[in-house]
C-alpha positions, -999 to +999 in steps of 0.1 A: -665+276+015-653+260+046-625+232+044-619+203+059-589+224+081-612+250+095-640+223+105-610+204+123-601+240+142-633+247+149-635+213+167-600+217+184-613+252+198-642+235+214-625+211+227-601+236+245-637+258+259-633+238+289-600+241+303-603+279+295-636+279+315-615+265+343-591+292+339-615+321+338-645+308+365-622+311+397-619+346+386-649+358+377-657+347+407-640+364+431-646+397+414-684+389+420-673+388+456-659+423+454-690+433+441-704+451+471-670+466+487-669+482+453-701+498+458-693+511+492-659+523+478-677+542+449-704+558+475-671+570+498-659+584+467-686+603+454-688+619+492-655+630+488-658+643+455-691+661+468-670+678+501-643+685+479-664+707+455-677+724+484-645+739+493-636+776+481-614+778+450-626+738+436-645+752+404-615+769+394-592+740+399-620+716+379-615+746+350-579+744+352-576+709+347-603+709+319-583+732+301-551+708+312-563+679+292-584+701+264-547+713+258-531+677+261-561+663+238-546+689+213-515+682+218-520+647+208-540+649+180-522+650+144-515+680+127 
């Protein structure tokens, strides 16, 4: 059963919604800006990881670092 305390902090957290929304909105904002740069970024890095797997040697490099963090994720896990 709810008490007269937790109605009262329910009220004061509402009260305090705006002033967080004023803190958060200017952000949110300019992360929507960077929107499409991070598009374009992701695009130049999937080309690059596309060349790079081209080249002689890559699948055994992607193997070796596979097995790198398959033996880490071991390593970590309790006994």
């Amino acid at each position: 059963m709810l008490g007269a305390q937790h109605v009262d902090a329910v009220a004061h957290l509402l009260e305090l919604v705006p002033d967080l929304l004023d803190l958060v909105l200017p952000a949110l904002r300019g992360m929507a800006d960077l929107t499409p740069e991070l598009d374009q970024l992701t695009e130049r890095f999937d080309s690059v990881g596309q060349i790079v797997e081209g080249l002689p040697g890559a699948q055994r490099l992607r193997r070796r670092g596979e097995e790198r963090e398959q033996d880490a994720a071991d390593e970590q896990q309790p006994v």
